[in-house]
MARTI-537809 format. One line per 10 residues: number of its first residue (from 1); for each residue z, y, x of C-alpha. Coordinates in steps of 0.02 Angstrom, whole numbers, padded with zeros to 5 digits. Layout:
N
NUM> Z:Y:X; ...
//
This chain:
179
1> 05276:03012:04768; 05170:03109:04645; 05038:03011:04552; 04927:03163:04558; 04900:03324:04670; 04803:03477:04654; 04701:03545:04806; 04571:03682:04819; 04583:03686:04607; 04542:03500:04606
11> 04641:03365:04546; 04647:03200:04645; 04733:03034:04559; 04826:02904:04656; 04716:02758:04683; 04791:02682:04832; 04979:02645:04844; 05038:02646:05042; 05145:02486:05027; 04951:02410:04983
21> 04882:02501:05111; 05006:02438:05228; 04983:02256:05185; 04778:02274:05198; 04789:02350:05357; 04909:02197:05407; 04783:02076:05334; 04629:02165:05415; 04721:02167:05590; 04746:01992:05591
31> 04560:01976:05557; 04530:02055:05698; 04646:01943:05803; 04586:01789:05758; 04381:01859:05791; 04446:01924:05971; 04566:01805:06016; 04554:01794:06227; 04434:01941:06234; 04454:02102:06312
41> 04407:02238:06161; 04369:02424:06165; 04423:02524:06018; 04322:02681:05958; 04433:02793:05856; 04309:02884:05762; 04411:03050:05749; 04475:03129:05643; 04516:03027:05479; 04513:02882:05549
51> 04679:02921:05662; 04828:02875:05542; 04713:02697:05514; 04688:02656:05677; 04889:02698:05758; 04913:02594:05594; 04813:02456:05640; 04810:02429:05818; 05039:02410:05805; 04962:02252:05703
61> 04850:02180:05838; 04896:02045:05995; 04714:02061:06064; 04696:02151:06237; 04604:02319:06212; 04604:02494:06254; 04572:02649:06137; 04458:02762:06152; 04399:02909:06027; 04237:02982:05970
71> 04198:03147:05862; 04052:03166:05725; 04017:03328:05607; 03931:03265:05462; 04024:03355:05319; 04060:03544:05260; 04179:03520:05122; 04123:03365:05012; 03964:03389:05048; 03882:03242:05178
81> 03759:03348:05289; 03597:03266:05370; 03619:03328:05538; 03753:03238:05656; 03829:03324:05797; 03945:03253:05931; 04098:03349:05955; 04188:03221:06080; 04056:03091:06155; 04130:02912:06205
91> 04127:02932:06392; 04119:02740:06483; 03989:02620:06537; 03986:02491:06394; 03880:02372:06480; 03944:02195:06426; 04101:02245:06331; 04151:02218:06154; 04142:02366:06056; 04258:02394:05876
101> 04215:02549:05800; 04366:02616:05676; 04313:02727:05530; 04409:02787:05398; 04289:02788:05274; 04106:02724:05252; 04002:02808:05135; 03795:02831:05164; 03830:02763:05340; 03716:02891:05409
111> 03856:02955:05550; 03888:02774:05590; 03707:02717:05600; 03695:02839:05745; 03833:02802:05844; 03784:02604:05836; 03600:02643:05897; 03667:02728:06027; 03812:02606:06088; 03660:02474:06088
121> 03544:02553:06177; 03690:02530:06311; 03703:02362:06301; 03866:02290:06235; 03903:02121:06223; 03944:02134:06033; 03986:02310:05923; 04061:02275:05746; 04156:02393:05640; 04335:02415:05560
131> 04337:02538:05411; 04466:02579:05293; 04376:02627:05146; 04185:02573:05128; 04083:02634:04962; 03956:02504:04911; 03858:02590:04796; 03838:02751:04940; 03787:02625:05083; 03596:02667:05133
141> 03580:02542:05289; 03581:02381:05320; 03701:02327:05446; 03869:02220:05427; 04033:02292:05403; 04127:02136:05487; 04280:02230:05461; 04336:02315:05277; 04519:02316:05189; 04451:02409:05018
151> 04277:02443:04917; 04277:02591:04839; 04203:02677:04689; 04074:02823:04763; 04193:02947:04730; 04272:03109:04839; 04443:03018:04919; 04593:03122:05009; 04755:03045:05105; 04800:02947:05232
161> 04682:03028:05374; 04556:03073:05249; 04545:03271:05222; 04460:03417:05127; 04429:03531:05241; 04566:03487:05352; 04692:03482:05231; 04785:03317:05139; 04764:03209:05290; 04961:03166:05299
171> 04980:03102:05126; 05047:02941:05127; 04946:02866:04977; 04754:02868:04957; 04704:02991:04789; 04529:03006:04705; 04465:03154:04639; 04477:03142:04452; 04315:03116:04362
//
């Protein structure tokens, strides 16, 4: 597989290998196991990168859980807007369940901060969250990512789920746009 592509006259650098993707998604699965073990948990699929993550990491888990999926616009292009729009609600009474939210990729957090205020205001009995990718120095809140396989630098990412506008989401590696 190519250590480099070119997309939209950008040029994006391997960064993450799948066989290492593979293995942290293993690792972050079992994780997730041990934290649920003899609970009933609902997944949130937070579409659309973080499809390829989640199919990946729920084949890993033994829990008992259901899926369910969610849609946010917060981007146009690479740009992170400040107005978040729900495109496919989550439609269930969450009154006393266990909530996992699955992202692909947590930058500002501003997307996710929503959707937890809201799943709280509806009473669960706990919400934590699974992400891929989570960019330290981007983070502006202050809630716990239980859940993380890699830090990344705050840089533009493509691959594996993650697109630019709509495209690259089925490479099998994760590439960073080149500095």
């Amino acid at each position: 597989m190519a250590s480099k592509v070119a997309l939209n006259g950008m040029v994006f650098k391997k960064m993450l290998d799948q066989e290492l993707i593979n293995q942290k998604v293993a690792d972050l699965a079992e994780e997730i196991n041990k934290e649920y073990e003899g609970k009933f948990v609902d997944i949130v699929v937070v579409l659309k990168g973080a499809y390829i993550f989640a199919a990946d990491l729920v084949r890993y888990l033994t829990i008992d859980h259901a899926i369910h999926f969610v849609r946010f616009s917060s981007y146009a292009g690479m740009e992170s807007q400040t107005e978040i729009k729900v495109k496919i609600p989550l439609d269930m009474n969450i009154e006393g369940r266990h909530m996992l939210i699955v992202e692909d990729i947590i930058d500002t957090g501003n997307t996710l901060k929503f959707f937890v205020e809201d799943l709280k205001r509806n009473n669960p009995k706990s919400v934590n969250i699974a992400a891929l990718l989570y960019k330290p120095d981007a983070f502006k809140h202050s809630y716990p990512i239980k859940f993380k396989a890699f830090d990344i630098e705050n840089l533009f990412v493509i691959g594996y789920g993650l697109d630019l506008d709509e495209r690259a989401r089925s490479l099998k590696h994760i590439y960073q746009l080149e500095k």
